[in-house]
Structures are given as structure tokens and as C-alpha cells.
C-alpha beads as a LAMMPS data file, in Angstrom:
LAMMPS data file: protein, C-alpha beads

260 atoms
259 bonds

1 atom types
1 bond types

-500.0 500.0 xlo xhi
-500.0 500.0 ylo yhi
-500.0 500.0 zlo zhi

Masses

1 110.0

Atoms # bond

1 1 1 -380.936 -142.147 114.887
2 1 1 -377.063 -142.037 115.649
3 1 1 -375.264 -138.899 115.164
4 1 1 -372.653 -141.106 113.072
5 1 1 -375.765 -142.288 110.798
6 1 1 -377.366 -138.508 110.544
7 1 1 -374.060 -136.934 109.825
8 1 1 -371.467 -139.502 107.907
9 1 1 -369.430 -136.979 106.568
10 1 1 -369.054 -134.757 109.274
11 1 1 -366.208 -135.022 112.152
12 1 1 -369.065 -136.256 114.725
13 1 1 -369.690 -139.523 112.949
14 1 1 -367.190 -140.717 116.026
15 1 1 -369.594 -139.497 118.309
16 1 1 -370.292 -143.140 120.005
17 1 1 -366.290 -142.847 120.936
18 1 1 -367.092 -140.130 123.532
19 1 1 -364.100 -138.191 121.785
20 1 1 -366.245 -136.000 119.441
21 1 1 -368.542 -135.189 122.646
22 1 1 -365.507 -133.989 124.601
23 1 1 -364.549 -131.903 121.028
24 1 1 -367.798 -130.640 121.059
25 1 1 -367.698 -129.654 125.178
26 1 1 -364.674 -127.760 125.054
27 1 1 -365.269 -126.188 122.005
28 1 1 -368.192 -124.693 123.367
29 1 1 -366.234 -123.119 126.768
30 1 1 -364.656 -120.552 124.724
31 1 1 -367.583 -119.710 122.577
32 1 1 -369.430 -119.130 126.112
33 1 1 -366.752 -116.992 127.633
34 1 1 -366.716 -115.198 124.023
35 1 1 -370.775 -114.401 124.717
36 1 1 -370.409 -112.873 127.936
37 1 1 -367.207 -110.539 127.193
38 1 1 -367.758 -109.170 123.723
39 1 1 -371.566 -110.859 122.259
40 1 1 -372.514 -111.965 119.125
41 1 1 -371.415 -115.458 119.773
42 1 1 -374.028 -117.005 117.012
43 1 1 -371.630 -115.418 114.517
44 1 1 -368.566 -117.708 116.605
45 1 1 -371.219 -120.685 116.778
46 1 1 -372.646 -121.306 113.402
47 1 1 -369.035 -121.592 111.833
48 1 1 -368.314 -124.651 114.119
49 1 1 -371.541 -126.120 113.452
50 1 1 -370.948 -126.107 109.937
51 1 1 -367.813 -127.230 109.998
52 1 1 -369.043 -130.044 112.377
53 1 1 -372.204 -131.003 110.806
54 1 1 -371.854 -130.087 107.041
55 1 1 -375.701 -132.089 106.381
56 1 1 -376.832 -130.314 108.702
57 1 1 -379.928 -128.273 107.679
58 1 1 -380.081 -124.230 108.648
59 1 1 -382.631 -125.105 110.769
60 1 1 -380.923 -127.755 112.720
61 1 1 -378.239 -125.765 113.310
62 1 1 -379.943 -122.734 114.973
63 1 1 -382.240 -125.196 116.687
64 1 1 -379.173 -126.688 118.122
65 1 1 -377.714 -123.947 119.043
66 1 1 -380.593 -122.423 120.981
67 1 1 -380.296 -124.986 124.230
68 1 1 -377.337 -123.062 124.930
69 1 1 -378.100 -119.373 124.622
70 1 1 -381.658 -120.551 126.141
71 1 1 -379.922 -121.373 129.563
72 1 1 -377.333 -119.064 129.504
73 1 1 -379.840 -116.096 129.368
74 1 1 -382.049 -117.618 132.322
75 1 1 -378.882 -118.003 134.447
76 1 1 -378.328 -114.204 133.799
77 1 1 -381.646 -113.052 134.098
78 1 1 -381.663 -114.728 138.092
79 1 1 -380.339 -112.344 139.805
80 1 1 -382.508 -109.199 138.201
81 1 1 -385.736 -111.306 137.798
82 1 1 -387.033 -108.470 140.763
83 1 1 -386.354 -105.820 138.337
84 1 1 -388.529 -107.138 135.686
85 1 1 -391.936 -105.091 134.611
86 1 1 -394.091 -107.950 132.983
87 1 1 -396.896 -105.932 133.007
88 1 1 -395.730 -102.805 130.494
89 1 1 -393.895 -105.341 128.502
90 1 1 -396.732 -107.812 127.866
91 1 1 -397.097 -106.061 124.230
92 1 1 -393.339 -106.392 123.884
93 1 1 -393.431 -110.270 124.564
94 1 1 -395.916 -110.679 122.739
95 1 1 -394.572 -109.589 119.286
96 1 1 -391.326 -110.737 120.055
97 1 1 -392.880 -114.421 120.749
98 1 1 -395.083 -114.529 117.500
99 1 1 -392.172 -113.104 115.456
100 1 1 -389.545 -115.755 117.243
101 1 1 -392.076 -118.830 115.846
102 1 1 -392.451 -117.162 112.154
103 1 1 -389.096 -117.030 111.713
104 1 1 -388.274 -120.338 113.203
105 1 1 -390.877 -121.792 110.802
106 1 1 -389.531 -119.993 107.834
107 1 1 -386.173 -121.579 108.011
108 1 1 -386.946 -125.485 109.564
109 1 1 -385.877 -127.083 106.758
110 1 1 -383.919 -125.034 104.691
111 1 1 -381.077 -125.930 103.426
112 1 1 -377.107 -124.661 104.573
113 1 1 -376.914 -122.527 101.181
114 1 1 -379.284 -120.230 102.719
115 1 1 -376.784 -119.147 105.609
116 1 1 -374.730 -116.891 103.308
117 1 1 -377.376 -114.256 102.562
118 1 1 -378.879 -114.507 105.944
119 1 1 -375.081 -113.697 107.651
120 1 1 -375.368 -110.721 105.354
121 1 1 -378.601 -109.346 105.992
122 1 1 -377.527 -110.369 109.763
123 1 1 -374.572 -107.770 109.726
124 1 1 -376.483 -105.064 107.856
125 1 1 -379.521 -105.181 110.326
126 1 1 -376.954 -105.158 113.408
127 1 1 -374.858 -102.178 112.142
128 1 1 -377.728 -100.369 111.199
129 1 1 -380.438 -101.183 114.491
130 1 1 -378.900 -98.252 116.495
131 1 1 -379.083 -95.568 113.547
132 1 1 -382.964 -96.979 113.340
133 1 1 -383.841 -97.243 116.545
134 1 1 -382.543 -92.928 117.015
135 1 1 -385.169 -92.155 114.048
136 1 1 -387.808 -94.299 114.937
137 1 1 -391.209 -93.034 116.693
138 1 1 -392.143 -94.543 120.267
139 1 1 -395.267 -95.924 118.740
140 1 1 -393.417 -98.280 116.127
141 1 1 -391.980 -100.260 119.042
142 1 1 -394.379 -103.029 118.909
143 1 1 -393.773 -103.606 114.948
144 1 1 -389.757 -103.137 115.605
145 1 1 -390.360 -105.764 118.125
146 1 1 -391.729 -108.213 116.153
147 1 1 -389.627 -107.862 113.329
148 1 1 -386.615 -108.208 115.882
149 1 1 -388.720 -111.534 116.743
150 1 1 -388.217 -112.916 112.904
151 1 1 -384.816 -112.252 113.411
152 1 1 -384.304 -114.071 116.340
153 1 1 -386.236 -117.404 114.948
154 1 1 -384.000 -117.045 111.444
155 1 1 -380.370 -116.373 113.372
156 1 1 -380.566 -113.931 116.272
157 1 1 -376.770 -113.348 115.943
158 1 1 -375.661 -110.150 117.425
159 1 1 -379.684 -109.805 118.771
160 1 1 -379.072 -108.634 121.638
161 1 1 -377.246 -105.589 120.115
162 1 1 -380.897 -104.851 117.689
163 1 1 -383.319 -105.245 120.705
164 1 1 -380.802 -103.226 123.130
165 1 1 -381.284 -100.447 120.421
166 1 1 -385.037 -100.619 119.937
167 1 1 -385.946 -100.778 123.736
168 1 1 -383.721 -97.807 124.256
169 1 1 -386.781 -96.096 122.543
170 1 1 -389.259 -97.282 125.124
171 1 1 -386.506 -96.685 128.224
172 1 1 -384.635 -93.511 126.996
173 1 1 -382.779 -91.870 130.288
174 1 1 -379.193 -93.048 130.441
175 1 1 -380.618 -93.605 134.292
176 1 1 -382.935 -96.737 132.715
177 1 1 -380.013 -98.545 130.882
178 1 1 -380.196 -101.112 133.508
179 1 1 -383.657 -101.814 132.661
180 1 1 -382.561 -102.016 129.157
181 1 1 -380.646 -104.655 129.664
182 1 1 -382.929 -106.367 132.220
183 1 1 -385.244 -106.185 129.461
184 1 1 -383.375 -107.098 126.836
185 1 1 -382.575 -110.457 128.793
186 1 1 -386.405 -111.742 129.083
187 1 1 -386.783 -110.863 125.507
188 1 1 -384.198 -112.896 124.525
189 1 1 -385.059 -115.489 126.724
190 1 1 -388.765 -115.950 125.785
191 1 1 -387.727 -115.777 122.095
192 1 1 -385.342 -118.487 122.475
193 1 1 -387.800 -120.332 124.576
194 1 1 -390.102 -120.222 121.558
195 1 1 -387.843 -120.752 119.324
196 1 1 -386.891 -123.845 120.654
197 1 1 -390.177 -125.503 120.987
198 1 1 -390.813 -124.745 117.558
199 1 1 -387.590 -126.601 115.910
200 1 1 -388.694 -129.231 118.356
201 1 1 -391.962 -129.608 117.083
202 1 1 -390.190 -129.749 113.498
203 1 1 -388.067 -132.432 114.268
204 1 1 -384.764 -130.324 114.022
205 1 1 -383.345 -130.598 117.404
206 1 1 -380.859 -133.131 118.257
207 1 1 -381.041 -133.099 122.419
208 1 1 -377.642 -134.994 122.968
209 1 1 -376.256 -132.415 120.534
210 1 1 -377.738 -129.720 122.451
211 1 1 -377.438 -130.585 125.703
212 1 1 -373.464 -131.092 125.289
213 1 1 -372.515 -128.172 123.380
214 1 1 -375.251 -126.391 126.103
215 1 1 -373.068 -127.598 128.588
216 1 1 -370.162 -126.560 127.671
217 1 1 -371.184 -122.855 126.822
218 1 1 -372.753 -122.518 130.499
219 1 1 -369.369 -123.243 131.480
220 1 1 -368.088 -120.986 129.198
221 1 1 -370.059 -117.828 130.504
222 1 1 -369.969 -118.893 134.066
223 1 1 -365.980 -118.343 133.495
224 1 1 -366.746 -115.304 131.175
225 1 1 -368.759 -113.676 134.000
226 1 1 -365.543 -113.876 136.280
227 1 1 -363.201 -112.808 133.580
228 1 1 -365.437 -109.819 133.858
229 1 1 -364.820 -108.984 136.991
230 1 1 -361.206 -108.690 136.667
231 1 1 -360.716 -107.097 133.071
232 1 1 -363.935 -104.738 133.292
233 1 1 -366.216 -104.628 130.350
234 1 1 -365.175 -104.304 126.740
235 1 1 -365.848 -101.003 125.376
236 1 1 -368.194 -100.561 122.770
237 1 1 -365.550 -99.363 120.118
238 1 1 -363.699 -103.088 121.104
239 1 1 -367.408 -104.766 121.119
240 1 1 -367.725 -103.485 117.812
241 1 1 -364.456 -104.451 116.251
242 1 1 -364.764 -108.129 117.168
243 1 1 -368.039 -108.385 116.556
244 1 1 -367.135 -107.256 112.904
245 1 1 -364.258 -109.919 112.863
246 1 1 -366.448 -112.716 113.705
247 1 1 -369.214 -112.289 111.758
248 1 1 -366.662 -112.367 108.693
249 1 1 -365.376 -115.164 109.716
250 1 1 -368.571 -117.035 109.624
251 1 1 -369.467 -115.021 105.832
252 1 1 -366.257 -116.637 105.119
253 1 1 -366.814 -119.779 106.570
254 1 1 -370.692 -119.935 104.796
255 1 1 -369.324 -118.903 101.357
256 1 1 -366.858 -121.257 101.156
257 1 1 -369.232 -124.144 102.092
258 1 1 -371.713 -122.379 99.013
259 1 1 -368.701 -122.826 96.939
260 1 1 -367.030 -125.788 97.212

Bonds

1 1 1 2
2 1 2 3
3 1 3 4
4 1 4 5
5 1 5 6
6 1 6 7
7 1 7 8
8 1 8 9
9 1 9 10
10 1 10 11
11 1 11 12
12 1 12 13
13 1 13 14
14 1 14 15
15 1 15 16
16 1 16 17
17 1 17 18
18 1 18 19
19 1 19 20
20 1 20 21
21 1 21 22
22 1 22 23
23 1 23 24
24 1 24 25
25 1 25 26
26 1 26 27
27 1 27 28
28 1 28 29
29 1 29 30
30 1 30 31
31 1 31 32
32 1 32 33
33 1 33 34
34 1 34 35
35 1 35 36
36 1 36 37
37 1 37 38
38 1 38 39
39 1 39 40
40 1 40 41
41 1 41 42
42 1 42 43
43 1 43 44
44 1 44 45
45 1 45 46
46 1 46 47
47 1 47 48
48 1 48 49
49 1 49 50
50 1 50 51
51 1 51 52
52 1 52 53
53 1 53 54
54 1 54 55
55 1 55 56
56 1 56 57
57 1 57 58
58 1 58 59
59 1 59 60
60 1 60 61
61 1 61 62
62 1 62 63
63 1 63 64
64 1 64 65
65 1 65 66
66 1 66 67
67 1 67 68
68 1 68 69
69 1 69 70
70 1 70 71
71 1 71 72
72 1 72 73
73 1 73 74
74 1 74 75
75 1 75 76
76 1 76 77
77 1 77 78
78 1 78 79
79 1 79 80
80 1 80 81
81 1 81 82
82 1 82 83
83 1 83 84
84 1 84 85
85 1 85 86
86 1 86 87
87 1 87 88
88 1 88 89
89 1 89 90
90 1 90 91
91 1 91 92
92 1 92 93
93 1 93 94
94 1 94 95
95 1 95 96
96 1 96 97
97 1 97 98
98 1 98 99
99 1 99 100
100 1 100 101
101 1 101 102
102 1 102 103
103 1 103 104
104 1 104 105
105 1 105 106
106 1 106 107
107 1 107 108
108 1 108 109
109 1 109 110
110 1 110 111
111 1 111 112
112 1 112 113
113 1 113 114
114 1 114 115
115 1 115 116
116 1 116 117
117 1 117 118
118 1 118 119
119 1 119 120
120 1 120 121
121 1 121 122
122 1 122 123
123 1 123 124
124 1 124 125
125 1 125 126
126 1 126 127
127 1 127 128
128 1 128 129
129 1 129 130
130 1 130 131
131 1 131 132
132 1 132 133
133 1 133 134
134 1 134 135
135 1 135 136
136 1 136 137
137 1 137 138
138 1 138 139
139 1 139 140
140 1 140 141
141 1 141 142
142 1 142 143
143 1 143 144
144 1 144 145
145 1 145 146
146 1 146 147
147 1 147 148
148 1 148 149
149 1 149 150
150 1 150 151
151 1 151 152
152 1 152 153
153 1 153 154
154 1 154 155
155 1 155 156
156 1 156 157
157 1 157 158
158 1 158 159
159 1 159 160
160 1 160 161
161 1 161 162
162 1 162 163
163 1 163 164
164 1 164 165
165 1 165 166
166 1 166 167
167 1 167 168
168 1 168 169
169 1 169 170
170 1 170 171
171 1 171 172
172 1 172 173
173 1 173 174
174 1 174 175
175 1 175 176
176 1 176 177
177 1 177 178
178 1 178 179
179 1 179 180
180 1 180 181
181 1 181 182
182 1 182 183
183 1 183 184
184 1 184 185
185 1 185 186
186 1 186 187
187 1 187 188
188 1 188 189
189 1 189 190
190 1 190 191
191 1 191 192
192 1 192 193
193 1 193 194
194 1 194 195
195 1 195 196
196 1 196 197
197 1 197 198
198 1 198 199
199 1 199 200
200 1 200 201
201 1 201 202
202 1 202 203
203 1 203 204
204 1 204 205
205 1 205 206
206 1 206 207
207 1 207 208
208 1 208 209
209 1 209 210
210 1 210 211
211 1 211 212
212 1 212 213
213 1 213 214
214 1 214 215
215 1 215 216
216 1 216 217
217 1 217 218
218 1 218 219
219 1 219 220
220 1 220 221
221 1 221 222
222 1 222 223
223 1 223 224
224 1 224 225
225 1 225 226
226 1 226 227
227 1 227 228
228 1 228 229
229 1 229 230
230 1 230 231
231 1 231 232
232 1 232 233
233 1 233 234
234 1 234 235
235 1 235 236
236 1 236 237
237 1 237 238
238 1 238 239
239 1 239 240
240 1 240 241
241 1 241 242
242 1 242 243
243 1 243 244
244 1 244 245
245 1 245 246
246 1 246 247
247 1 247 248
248 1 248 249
249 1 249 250
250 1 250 251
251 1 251 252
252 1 252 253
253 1 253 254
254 1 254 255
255 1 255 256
256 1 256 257
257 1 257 258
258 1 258 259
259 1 259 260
């Protein structure tokens, strides 16, 4: 099916003019150098989507999304694959994996209405993951873990920030923080990994969708990682503060689409 007969009302129904591809390219080069540098760039994502594919399902749009984050997490986890422990994270994985394909399942074909209460619950658990994860007993990991998998299959915006928090439980010297973030990476990865077959499977992926706006964020965090270099990384008081300013953005952006 053409993207101009799935979507008639949104602003890729030109998409056989090659000019809505570019749109879609270069949008996604800032949302990649946006991923590296600060995070949270599902929060930057699903806005565009929506405004780009407004029949989109929930579902679809995620699923669309995933190609990207998929490859740009494998690109970063190259260089530290040597520092992964497969073995003592096998539980991890695991839970993480089953939890990615429940909550992929649980949102296939649900409707763009959804999004607004899902942003919402989104913030709260992102705020609120580092406050948990200082109270929470070593032995909960595994259930934290696979919760944190749900999330990931529903939105998995800001992610990376709730499964940062939780493995800080099982890696807990300030000396291990690489391995948190090592970690953290193959998580991610295998989640999205999952995640992706899954919305596959249901029929919510479009590839030339994917693979363009994929494209384009690769780009995006190849450039991000050099920005890096030069301007250091952003502190977590700055992290914070934008990640809060995007994610109402896309509230905004999701209640407005409820609403009109």
C-alpha cells in the first residue's frame, strides 16, 4: 500500500514526489543529534510523527520509530561490546525481553487518543525511577526490569533514564557507572530488537518509513557524537530541564490532536 493511500490526510501523501522523504530525512538529523546530547528523543519523535501521520495508529508510530533507536543503540554499543557480562545479566534480558513484547502487544492497534495518558504516565515514571530505584531492594531487580520492559514496548521515551536508575541497584560503586551504561545499552537494544519484531509481526511497521527516518537519525547521532566531543556532556541539571521541555511539548502536541 502507498504511503499517499495509508495516510491521505497527512503531509506524506506526497511521498511518491521524493520531497516528503527528504522532509522526513532531515527532520530526523536533528532529532538524532538531540538523542545523543541531552536523551529522551521519543518525547522529540512522536510529536513529528503525529503531526506527519495523523491516521496513524499508536502502535505504528512507536513501531516506526524503533528502526531508528534500534540501530543507533547497536552503533553505540560497538565499541564496548568487550565490556559486556551476558552471563550475570541473562535474568536481566530476560525480563526486559518478555516485558518489551507485552507491552508492544498491548498497544498494536490502539488508537492515537491513547498517547495523551501514556506521555503522562511516561513523565511521572521518568521523574520518579531514580527516587525508586534509591528505595528499592537488590532482589526486586528482576520485577523492576520487566516492568521497565512494558515500558519500553508501550513508549520507552526517556528509558534509558528508568533502566540507568534501576541497574544502578545491581552496579552501585560510582567506579561501575561505566558498566551502567554499557548495560543500559544492550538492554535497550534487545528491547527494541523485540519490540520491533513484534509490531512486525502485527503488521504495524512501514519499512520505507522506517528505514528513512532511521537514516536520517543515524546521521543525526553520528554528528551528535562529535558535537560531544567539543561541547562536553550536558549536565544532568541541563539533561533534566530539556528533557522536561520536550516531553511537554509532545503532552501538548497529543492533547491538542485529542481535542480537535
Amino acid at each position: 500500500m502507498s504511503l499517499s493511500a495509508a495516510f491521505p490526510n497527512s503531509a506524506m501523501a506526497w511521498f511518491s514526489d521524493g520531497g516528503s522523504v527528504l522532509l522526513l530525512f532531515l527532520t530526523a538529523i536533528p532529532v538524532g543529534v538531540f538523542a545523543v546530547i541531552i536523551g529522551a528523543s521519543q518525547f522529540v519523535s512522536i510529536p513529528i510523527f503525529q503531526l506527519f501521520f495523523p491516521q496513524m495508529s499508536l502502535g505504528g508510530i512507536i513501531g516506526n520509530l524503533r528502526i531508528g533507536n534500534m540501530v543507533r543503540d547497536a552503533v553505540a554499543l560497538i565499541p564496548v561490546r568487550h565490556d559486556v557480562r551476558l552471563r550475570s545479566m541473562l535474568k536481566f534480558i530476560v525480563a526486559v525481553c518478555a516485558g518489551s513484547v507485552i507491552g508492544t502487544v498491548g498497544i498494536a492497534d490502539v488508537p492515537q487518543t491513547f498517547l495523551l495518558p501514556i506521555l503522562l504516565f511516561a513523565v511521572a515514571i521518568t521523574e520518579a525511577a531514580p527516587w525508586i530505584s534509591r528505595h528499592m531492594h537488590r532482589h526486586a531487580l528482576v520485577f523492576a526490569l520487566l516492568l521497565t520492559g512494558i515500558y519500553y514496548g508501550v513508549i520507552g521515551a526517556g528509558g534509558s533514564v528508568i533502566t540507568m536508575a534501576f541497574l544502578r541497584v545491581h552496579f552501585p560503586r560510582d567506579e561501575q557507572i561505566h558498566s551502567v551504561r554499557v548495560h543500559m545499552l544492550l538492554l535497550e537494544l534487545l528491547a527494541f530488537i523485540v519490540s520491533v519484531g513484534a509490531f512486525a509481526v502485527a503488521g504495524e511497521i512501514d519499512w520505507a518509513v522506517s528505514i528513512v527516518w532511521g537514516a536520517g537519525a543515524v546521521i543525526g547521532g553520528f554528528i551528535g557524537g562529535k558535537l560531544l566531543r567539543h561541547i562536553g556532556k550536558t549536565s544532568p541539571a541541563s539533561q533534566k530541564f530539556w528533557m522536561r521541555a520536550v516531553a511537554a511539548i509532545a503532552i501538548a502536541v497529543s492533547a491538542w490532536r485529542v481535542l480537535r
